[in-house]
Steps between C-alpha positions, in 0.01 A plus 500: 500500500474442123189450311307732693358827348404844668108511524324770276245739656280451277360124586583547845260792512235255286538286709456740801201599321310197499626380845368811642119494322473108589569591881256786484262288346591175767470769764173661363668872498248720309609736431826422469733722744684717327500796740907497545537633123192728484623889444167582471330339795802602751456866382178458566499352840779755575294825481144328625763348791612909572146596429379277750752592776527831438111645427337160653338392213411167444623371153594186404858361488591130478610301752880542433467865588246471803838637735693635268521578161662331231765759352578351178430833296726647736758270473507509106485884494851462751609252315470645145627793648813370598543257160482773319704749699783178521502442108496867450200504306268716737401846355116681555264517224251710460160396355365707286180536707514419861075452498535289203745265696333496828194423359664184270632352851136561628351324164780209516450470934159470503454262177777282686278477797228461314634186314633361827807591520852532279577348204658165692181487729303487178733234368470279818127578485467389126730177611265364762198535222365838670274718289560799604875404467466403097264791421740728719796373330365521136414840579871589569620299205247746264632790680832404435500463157267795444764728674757384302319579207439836637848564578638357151253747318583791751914434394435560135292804533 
């Protein structure tokens, strides 16, 4: 057919965009659902999930993972694994301090949890006019720029 062009992502995912907040809106979703995406809130609900089953506790984990947990952290951990083994770009780095690291994943976890959720939860959040969404959100675009800072300085010393 002539005269038609290909479609660019980039208004169709605009126009996903707004689509999506008016229906959460029409639909009075607050907040908005963004639990298939969340890294940190599937983590999450996959330890308190073992927790619970396995030492009885009694911690929460949202209704998604009520019967089984969402594996998502799993999945990208496969996943990456076998990208990178594929493209032949997998190879093990060493940090140069293993407490240092574990306890950045422990900072990074629990402020993610904190704020709600990822970085796309916080968008979605900040979308549907949530507080805790903007203030979340502006927090991880200070953070962001901050640690680039950081790591600029750190490459010329």
């Amino acid at each position: 057919m002539t005269g038609t062009r290909p479609v660019s992502a980039v208004p169709m995912g605009i126009i996903a965009g707004i689509l999506a907040v008016a229906a959460g809106s029409f639909f009075d979703v607050r907040p908005p659902e963004a639990y298939g995406v969340c890294m940190a809130c599937h983590a999450r609900d996959l330890v308190n999930w073992t927790l619970n089953g396995v030492v009885r506790t009694h911690l929460d984990v949202a209704p998604a993972s009520l019967f089984f947990p969402v594996l998502t952290p799993i999945g990208v951990l496969i996943g990456a694994l076998i990208a990178s083994k594929t493209s032949g770009e997998f190879r093990w780095q060493k940090p140069d301090s293993s407490v240092k690291a574990f306890l950045y994943g422990i900072f990074v976890m629990n402020f993610a949890l904190l704020a709600g959720g990822c970085s796309i939860r916080l968008l979605l959040r900040t979308a549907a006019g949530e507080a805790l969404g903007l203030i979340g959100f502006g927090g991880m675009v200070i953070g962001v720029v901050l640690g680039t800072f950081w790591l600029r300085w750190r490459a010329t010393q």
